[in-house]
FISELO-64310 format. One record per atom (N, C-alpha, C): residue in three letters; x, y, z. Coordinates in pm, 1 decimal. Layout:
- ALA:X:Y:Z
...
//
This chain:
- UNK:727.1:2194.2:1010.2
- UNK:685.0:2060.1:969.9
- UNK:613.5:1993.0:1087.1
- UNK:503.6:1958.1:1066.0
- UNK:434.2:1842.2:1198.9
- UNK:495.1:1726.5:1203.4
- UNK:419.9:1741.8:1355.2
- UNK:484.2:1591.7:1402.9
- UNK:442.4:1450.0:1301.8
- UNK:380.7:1469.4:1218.9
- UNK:325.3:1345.5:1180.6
- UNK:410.8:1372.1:1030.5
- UNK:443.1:1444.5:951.5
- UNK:551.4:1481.5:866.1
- UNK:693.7:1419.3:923.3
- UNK:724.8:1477.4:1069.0
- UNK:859.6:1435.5:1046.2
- UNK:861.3:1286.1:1053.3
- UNK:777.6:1215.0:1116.0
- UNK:776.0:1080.4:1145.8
- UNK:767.6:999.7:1031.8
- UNK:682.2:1069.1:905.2
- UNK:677.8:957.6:853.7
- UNK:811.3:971.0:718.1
- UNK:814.4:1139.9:724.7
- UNK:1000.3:1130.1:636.6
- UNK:1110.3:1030.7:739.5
- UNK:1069.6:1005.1:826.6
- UNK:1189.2:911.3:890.9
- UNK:1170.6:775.3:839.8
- UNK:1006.4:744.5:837.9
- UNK:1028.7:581.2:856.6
- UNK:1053.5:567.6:686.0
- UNK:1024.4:678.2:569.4
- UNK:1054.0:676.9:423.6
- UNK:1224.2:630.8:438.0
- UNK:1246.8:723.5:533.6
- UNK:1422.5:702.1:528.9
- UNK:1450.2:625.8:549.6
- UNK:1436.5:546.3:656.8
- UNK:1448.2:433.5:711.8
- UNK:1406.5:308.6:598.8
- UNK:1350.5:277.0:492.7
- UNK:1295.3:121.1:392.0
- UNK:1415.5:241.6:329.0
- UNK:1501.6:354.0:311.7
- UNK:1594.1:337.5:194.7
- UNK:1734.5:322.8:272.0
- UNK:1735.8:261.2:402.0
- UNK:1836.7:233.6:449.4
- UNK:1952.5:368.4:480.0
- UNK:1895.6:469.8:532.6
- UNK:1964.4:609.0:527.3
- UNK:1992.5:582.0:711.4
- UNK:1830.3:544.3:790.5
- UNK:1851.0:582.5:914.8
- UNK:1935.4:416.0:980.7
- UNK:1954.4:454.3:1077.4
- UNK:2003.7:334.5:1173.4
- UNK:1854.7:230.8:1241.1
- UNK:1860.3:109.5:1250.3
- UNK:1807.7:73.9:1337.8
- UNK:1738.5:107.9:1494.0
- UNK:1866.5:144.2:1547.5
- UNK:1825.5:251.6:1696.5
- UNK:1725.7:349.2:1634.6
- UNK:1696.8:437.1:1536.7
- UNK:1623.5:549.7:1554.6
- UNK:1519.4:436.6:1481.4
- UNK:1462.7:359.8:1448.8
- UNK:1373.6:259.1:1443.7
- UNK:1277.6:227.0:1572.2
- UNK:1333.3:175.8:1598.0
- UNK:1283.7:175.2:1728.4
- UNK:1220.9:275.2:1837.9
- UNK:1328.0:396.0:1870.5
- UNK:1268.2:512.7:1908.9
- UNK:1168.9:582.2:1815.1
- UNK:1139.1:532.1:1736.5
- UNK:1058.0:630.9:1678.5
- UNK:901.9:606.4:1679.5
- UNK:841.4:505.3:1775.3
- UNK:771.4:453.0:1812.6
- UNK:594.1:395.6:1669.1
- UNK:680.2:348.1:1596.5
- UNK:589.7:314.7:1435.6
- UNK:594.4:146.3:1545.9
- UNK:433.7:124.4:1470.2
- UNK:418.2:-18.3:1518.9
- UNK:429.2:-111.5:1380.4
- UNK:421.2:-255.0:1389.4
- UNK:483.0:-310.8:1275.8
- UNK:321.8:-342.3:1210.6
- UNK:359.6:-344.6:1083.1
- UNK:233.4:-360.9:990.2
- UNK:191.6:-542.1:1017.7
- UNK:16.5:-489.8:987.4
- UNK:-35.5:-664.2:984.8
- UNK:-10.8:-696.4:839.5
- UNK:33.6:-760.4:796.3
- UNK:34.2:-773.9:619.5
- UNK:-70.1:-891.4:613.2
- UNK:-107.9:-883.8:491.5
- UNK:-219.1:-993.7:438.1
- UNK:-160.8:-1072.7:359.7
- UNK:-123.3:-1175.4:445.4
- UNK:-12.6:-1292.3:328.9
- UNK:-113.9:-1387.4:378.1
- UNK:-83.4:-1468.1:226.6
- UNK:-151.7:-1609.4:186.9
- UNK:-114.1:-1758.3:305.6
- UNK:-228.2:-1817.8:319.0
- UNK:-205.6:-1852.2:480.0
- UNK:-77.1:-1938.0:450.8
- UNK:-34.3:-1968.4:381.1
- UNK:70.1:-2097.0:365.8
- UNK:244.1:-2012.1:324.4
- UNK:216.3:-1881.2:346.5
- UNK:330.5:-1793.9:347.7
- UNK:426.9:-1764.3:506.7
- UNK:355.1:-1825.3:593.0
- UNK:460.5:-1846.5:699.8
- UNK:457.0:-1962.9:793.5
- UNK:528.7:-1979.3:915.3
- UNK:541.5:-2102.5:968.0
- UNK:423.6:-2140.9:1005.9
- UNK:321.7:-2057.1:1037.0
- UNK:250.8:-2062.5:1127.4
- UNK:117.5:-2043.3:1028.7
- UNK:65.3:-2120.4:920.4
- UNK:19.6:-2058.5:796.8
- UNK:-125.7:-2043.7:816.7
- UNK:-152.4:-2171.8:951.7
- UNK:-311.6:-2197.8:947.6
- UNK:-354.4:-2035.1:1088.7
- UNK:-266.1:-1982.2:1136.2
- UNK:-255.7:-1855.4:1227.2
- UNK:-260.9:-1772.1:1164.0
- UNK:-189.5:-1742.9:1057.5
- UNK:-192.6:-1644.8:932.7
- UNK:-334.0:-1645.1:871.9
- UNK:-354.3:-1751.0:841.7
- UNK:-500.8:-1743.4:702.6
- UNK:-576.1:-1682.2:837.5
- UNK:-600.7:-1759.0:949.0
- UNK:-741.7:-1676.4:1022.9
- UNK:-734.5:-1530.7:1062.2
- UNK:-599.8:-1467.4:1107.2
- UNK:-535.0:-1330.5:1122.4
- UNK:-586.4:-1235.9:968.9
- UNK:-533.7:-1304.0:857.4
- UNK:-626.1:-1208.4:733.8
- UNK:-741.5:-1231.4:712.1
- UNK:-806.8:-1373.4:763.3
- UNK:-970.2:-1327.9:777.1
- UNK:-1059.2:-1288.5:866.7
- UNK:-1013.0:-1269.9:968.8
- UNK:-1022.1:-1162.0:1047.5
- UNK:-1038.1:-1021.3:1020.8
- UNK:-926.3:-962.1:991.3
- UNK:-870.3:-851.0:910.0
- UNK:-937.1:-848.6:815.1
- UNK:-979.6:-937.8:707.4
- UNK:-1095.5:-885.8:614.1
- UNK:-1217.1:-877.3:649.1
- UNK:-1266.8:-939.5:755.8
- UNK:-1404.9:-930.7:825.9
- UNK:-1433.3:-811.0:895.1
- UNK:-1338.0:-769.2:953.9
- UNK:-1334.2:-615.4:1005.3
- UNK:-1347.5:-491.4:930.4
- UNK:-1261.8:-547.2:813.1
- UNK:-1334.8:-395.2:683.2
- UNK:-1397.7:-442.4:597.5
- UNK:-1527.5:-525.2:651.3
- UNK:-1637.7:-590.9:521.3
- UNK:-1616.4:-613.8:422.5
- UNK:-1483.3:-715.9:438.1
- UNK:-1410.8:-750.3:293.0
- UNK:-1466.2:-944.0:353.3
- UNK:-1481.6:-1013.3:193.9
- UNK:-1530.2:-1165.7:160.8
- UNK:-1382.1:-1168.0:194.8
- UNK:-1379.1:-1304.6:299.0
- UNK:-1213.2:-1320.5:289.4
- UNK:-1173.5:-1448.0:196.5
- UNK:-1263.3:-1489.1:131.0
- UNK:-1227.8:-1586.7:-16.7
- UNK:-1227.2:-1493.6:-96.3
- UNK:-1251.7:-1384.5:-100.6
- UNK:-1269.7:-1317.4:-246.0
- UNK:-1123.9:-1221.1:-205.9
- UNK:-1031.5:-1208.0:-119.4
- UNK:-950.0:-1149.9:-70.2
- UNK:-826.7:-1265.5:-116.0
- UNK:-849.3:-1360.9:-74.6
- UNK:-772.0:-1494.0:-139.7
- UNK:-751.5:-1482.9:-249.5
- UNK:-837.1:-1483.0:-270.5
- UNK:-830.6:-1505.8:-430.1
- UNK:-788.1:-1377.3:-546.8
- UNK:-828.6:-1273.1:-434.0
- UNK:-716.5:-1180.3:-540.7
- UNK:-588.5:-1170.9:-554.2
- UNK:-530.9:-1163.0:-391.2
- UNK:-397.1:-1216.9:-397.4
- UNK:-331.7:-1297.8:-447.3
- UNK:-374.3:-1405.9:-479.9
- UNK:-317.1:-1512.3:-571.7
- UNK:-328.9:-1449.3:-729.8
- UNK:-448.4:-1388.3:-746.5
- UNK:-445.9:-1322.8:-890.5
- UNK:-311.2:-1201.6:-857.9
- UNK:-331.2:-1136.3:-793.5
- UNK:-195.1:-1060.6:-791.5
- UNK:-98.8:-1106.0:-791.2
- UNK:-56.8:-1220.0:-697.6
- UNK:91.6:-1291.5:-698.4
- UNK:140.8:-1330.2:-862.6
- UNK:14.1:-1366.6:-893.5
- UNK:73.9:-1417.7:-1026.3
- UNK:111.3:-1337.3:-1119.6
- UNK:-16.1:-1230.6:-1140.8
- UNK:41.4:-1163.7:-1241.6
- UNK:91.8:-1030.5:-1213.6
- UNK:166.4:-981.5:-1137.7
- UNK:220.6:-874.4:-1070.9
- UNK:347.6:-913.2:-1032.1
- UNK:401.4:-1072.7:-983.2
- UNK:511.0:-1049.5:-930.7
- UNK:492.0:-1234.0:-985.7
- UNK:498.1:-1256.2:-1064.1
- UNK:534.1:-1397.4:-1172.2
- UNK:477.7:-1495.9:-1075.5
- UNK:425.4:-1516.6:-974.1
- UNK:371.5:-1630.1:-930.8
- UNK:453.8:-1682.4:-821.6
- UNK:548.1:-1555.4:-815.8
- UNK:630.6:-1584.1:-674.1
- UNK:623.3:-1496.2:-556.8
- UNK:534.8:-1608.8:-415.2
- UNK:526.0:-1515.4:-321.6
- UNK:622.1:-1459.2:-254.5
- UNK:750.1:-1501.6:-284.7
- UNK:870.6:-1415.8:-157.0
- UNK:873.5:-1252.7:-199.6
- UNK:858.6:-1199.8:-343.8
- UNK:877.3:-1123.8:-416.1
- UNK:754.4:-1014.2:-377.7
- UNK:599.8:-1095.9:-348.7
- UNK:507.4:-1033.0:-290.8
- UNK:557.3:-978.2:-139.8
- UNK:581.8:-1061.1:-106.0
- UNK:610.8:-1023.5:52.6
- UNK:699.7:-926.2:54.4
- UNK:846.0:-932.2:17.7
- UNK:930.5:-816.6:1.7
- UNK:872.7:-702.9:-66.8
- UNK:754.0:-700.4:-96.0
- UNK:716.3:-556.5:-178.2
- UNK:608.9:-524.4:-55.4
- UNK:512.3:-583.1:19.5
- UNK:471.5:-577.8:120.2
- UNK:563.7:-556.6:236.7
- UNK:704.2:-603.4:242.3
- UNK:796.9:-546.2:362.7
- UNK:847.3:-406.7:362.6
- UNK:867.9:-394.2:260.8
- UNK:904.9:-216.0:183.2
- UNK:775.8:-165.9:213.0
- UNK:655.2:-152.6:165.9
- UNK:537.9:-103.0:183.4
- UNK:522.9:-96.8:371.6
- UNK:538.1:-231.3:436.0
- UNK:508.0:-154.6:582.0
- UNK:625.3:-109.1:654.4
- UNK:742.9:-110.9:594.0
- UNK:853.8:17.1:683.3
- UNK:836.5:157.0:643.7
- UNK:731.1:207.1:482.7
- UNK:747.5:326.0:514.3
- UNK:567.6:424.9:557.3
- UNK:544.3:311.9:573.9
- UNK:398.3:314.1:657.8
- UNK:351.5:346.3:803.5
- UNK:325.2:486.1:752.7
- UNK:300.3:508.5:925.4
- UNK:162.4:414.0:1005.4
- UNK:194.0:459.5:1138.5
- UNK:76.7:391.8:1232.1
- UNK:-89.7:456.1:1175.8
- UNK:-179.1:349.1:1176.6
- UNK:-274.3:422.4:1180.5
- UNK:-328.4:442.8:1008.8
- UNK:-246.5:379.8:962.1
- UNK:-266.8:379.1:823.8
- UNK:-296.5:248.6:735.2
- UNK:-404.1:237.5:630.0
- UNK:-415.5:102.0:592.0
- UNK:-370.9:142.3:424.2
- UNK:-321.4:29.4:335.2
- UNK:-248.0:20.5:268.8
- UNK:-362.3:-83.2:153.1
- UNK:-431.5:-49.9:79.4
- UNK:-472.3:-116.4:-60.9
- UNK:-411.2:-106.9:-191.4
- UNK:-421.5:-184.0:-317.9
- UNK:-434.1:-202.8:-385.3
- UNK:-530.6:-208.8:-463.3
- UNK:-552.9:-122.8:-564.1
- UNK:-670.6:-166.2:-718.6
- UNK:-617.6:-131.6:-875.5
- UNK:-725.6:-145.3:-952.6
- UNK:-688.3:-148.0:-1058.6
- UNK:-658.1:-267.1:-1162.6
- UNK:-596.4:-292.1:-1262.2
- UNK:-603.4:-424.5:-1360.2
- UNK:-531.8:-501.3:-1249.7
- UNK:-430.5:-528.8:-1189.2
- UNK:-375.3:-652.6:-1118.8
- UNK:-489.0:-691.4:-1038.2
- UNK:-565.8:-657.0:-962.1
- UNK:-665.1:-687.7:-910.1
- UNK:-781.4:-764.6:-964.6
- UNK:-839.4:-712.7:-1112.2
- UNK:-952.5:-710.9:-1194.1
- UNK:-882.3:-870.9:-1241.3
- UNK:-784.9:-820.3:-1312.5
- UNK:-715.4:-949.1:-1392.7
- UNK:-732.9:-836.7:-1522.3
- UNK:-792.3:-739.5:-1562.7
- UNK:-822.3:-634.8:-1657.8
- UNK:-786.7:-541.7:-1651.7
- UNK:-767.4:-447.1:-1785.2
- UNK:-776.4:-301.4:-1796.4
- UNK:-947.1:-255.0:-1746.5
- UNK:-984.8:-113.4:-1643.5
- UNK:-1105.5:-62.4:-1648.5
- UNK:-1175.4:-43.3:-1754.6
- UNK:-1318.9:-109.8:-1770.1
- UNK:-1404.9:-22.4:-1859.5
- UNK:-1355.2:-162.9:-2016.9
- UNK:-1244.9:-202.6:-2004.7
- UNK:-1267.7:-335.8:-2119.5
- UNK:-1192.1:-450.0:-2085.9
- UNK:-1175.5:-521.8:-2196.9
- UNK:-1120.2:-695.5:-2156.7
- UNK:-1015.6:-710.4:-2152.4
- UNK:-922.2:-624.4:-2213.0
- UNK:-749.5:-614.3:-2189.3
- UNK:-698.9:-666.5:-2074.6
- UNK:-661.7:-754.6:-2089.5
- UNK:-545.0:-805.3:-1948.5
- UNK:-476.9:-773.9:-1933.9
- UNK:-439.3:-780.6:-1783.7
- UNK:-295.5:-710.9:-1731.9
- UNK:-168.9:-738.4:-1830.0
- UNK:-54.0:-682.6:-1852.3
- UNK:33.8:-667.0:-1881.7
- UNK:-23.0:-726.5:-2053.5
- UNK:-99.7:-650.6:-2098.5
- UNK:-206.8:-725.2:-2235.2
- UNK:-36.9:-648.8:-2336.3
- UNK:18.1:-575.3:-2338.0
- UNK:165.5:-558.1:-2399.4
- UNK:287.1:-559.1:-2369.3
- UNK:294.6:-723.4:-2282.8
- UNK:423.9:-705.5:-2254.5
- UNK:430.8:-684.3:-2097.8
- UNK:519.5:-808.2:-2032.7
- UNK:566.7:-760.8:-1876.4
- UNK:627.6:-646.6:-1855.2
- UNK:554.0:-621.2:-1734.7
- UNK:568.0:-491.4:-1671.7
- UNK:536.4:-339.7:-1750.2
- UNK:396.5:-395.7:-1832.0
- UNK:398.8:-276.9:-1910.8
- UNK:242.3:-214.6:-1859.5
- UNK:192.1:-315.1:-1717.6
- UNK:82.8:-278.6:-1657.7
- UNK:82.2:-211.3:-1524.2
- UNK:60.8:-144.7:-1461.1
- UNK:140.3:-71.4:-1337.7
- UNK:37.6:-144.0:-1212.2
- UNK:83.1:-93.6:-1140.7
- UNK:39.2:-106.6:-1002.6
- UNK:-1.8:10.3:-923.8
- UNK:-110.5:-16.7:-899.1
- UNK:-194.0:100.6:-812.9
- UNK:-238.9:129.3:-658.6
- UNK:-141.4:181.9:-595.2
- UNK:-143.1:139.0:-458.6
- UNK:-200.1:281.1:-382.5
- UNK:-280.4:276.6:-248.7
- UNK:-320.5:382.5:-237.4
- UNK:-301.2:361.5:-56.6
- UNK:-276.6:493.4:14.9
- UNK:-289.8:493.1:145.4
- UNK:-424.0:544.9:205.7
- UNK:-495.0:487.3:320.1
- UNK:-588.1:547.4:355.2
- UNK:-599.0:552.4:482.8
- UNK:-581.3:709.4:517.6
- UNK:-615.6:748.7:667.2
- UNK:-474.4:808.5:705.4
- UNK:-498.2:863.3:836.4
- UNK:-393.3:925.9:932.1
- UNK:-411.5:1034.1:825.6
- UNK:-245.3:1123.9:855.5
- UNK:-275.6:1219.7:753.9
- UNK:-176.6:1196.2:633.1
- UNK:-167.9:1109.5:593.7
- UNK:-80.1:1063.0:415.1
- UNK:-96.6:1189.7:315.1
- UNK:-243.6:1219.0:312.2
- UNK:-233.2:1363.4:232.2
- UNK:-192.0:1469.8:212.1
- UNK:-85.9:1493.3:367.2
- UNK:-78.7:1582.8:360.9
- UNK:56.4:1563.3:296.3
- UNK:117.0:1467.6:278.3
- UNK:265.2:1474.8:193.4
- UNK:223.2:1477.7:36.6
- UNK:91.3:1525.8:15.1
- UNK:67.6:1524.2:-157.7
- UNK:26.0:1680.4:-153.1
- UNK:71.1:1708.3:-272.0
- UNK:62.2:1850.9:-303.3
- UNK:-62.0:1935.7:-451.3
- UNK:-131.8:1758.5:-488.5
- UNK:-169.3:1775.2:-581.2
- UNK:-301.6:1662.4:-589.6
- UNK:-420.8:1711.7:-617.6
- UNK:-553.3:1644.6:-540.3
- UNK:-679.2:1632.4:-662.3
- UNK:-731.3:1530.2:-626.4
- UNK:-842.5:1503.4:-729.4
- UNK:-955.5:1605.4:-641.2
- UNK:-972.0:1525.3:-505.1
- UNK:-1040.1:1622.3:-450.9
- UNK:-940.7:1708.6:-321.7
- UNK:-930.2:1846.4:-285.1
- UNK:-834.7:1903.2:-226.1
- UNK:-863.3:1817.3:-71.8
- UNK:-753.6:1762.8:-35.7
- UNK:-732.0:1781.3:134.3
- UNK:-797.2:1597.6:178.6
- UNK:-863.9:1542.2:52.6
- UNK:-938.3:1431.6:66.0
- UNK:-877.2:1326.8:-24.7
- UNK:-857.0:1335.7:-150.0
- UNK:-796.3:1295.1:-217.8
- UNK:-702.7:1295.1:-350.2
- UNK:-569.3:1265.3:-310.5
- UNK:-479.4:1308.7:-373.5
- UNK:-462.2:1241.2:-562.7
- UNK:-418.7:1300.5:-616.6
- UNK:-365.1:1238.7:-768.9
- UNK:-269.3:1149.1:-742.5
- UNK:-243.5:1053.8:-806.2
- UNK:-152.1:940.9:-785.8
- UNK:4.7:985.4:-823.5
- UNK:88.7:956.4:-736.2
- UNK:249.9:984.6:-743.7
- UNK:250.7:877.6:-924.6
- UNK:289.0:939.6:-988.6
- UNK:289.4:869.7:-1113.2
- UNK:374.8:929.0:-1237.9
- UNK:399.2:806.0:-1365.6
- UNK:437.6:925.2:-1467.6
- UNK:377.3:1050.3:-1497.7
- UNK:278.4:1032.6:-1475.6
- UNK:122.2:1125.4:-1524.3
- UNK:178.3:1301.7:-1441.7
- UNK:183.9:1214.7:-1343.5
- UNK:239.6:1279.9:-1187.6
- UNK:355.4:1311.8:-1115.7
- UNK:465.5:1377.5:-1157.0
- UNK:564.4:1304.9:-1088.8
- UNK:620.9:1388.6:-946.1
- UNK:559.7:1498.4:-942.1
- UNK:550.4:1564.3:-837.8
- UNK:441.9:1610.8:-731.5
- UNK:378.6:1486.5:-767.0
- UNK:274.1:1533.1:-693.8
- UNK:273.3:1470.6:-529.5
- UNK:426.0:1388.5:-507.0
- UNK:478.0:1386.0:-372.2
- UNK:586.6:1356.8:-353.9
- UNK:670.7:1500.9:-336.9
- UNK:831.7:1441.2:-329.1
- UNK:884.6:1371.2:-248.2
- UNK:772.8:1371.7:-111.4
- UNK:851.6:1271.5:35.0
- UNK:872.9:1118.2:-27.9
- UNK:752.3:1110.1:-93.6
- UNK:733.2:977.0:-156.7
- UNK:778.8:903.0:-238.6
- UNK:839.5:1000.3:-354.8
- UNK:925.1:975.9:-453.3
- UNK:1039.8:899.6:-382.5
- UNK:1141.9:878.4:-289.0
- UNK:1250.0:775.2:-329.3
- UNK:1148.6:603.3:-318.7
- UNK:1044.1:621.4:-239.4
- UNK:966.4:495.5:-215.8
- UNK:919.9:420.5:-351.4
- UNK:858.8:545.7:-425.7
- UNK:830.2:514.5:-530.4
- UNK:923.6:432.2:-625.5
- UNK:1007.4:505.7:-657.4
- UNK:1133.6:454.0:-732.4
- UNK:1173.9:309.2:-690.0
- UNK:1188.3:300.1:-555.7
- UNK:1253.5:146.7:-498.1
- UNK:1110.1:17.6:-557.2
- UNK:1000.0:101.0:-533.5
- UNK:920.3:-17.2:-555.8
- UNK:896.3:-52.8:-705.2
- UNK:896.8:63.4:-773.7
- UNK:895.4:19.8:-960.0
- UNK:1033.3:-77.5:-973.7
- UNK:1167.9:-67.0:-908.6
- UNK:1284.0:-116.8:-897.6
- UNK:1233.3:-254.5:-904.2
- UNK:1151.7:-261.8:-802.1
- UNK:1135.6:-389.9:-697.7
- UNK:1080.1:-517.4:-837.7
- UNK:930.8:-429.2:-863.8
- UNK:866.7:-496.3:-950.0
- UNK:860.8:-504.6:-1105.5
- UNK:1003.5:-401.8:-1141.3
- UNK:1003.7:-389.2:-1300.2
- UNK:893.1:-345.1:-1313.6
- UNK:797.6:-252.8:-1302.7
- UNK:666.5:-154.8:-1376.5
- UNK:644.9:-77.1:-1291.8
- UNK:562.9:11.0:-1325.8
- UNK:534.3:123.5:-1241.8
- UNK:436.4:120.1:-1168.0
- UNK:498.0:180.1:-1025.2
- UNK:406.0:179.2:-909.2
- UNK:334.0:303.8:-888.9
- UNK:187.0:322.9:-854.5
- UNK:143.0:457.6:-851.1
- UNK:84.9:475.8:-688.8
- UNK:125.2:547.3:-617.9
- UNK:52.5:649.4:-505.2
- UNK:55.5:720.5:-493.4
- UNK:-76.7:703.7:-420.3
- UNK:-212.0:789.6:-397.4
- UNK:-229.7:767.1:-245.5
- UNK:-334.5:870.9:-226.9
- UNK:-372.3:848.8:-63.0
- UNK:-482.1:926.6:-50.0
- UNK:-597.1:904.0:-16.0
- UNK:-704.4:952.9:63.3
- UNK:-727.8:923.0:270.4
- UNK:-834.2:1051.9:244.9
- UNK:-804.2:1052.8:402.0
- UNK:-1019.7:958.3:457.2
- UNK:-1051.1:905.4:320.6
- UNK:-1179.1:826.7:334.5
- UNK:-1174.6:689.2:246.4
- UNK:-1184.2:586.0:308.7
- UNK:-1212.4:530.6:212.3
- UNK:-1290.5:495.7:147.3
- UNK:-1423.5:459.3:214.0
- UNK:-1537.6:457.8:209.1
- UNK:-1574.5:579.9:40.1
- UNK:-1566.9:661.7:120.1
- UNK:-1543.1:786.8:-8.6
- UNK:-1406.7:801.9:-134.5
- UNK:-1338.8:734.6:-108.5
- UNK:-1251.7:741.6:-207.9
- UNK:-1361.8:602.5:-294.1
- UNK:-1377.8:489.6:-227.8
- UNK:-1421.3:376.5:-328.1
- UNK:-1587.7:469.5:-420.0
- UNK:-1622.2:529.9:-341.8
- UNK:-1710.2:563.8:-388.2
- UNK:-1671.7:689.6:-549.8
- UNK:-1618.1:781.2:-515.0
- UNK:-1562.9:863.6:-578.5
- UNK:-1462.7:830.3:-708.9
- UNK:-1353.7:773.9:-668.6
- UNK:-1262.6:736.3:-759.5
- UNK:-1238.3:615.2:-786.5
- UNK:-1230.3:506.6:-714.1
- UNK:-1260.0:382.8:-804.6
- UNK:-1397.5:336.5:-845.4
- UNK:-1465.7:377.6:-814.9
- UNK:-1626.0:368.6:-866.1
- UNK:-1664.9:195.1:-823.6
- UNK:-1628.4:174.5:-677.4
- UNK:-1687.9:20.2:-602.5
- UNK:-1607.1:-45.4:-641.9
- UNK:-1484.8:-55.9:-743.0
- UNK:-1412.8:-184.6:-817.1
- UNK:-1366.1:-233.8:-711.6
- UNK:-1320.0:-363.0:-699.5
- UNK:-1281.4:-425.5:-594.3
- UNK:-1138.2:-412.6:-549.0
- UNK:-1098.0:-382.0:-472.5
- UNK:-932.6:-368.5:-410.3
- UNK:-933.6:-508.1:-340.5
- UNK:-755.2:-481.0:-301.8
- UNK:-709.8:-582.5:-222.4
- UNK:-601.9:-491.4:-77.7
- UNK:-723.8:-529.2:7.8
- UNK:-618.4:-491.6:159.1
- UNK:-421.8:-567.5:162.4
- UNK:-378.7:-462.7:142.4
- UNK:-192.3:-532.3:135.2
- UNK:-192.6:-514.7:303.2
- UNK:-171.7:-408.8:365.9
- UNK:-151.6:-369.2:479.0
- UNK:-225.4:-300.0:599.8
- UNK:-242.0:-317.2:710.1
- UNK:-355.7:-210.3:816.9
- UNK:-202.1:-223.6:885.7
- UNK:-195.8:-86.0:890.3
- UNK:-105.0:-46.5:1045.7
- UNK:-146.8:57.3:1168.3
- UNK:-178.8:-71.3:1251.8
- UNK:-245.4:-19.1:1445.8
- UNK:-211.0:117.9:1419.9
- UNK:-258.6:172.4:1533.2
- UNK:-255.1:292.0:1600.8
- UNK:-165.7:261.5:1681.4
- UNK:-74.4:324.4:1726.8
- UNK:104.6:270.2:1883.0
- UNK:-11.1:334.9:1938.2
- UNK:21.6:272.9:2037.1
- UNK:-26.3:280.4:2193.4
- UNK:71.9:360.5:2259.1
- UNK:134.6:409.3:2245.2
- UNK:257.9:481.0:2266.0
- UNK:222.7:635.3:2216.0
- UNK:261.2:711.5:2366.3
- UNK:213.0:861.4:2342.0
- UNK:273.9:920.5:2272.9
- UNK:252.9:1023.2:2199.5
- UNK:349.4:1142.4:2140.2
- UNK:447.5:1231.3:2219.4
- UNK:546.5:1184.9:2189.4
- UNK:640.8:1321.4:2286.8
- UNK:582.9:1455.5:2239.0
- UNK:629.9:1582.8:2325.3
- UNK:567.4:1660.0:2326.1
- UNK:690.4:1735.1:2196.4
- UNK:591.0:1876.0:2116.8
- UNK:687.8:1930.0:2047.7
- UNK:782.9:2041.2:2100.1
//
């Protein structure tokens, strides 16, 4: 197993409360930037410029980044942000370094692809959530690929083995949000938007740094 395998089955272990704190720490994962709505912490008017920042850096409109999030808060997690955030806190403990963390699909659109159907158009939680990792090597914990080695099929009903590291994550977060959560991971994004969502617009949840902190040796 590589070094970048065992690290990130630890920090999986770790959001299901298996590892200790101490091996947290040693295990040298840096903490995720999350993209919360500027009025989501003490410091709210530090926050809003920190995610527009962060959206200016991956040629994302940071009003049009606003404004999805709020379309997500609402209809993804009832219009309550603590509920966003705790699904964003789960999302960056099992997130390795070096990895950024989107969202697409109807919660995003406010639609089903391709017609006018609205999210949850039968019923709460009967619209899923589409979350995808991009970069480091995430792919390599998928075993099952739209395109091989670049981009993976989504951990899903559709799917359900198409990443077992991933699977208890999975489970906690459909838990989290009552509907089903789907990941995926490409190692482009640029090329994944191009390829598989065909330009639709996402929403940046998470970028997690690169540690500055060397690799012990194997």
């Amino acid at each position: 197993m590589t070094l970048f395998k065992r690290h990130t089955l630890q920090r999986i272990r770790e959001s299901q409360g298996i590892q200790h704190a101490q091996e947290t720490i040693s295990s040298g994962f840096t903490p995720a930037l999350r993209c919360r709505m500027p009025d989501e912490s003490n410091d709210g008017a530090a926050e809003g410029r920190d995610v527009d920042l962060e959206a200016q850096a991956k040629g994302l409109d940071p009003e049009t980044q606003r404004e999805i999030r709020e379309r997500v808060t609402k209809l993804a997690f009832g219009g309550d942000p603590g509920r966003f955030e705790e699904f964003l806190n789960v999302l960056g403990e099992a997130t390795p370094d070096g990895v950024d963390v989107i969202l697409r699909g109807s919660a995003v659109t406010g639609h089903k692809w391709g017609s006018d159907e609205p999210f949850d158009a039968d019923g709460p939680g009967t619209s899923d959530l589409d979350v995808t990792f991009v970069g480091n090597d995430m792919v390599t914990l998928f075993r099952e690929f739209h395109i091989p080695g670049i981009h993976s099929v989504p951990l899903s009903e559709e799917h359900p083995f198409a990443s077992p590291p991933l699977a208890p994550l999975r489970k906690r977060l459909c838990a989290m949000t009552n509907r089903a959560v789907n990941l995926q991971a490409t190692t482009s994004l640029v090329q994944y938007l191009r390829d598989v969502t065909m330009d639709q617009p996402y929403l940046l949840l998470l970028k997690k740094p690169e540690s500055d902190k060397p690799e012990p040796e194997s």
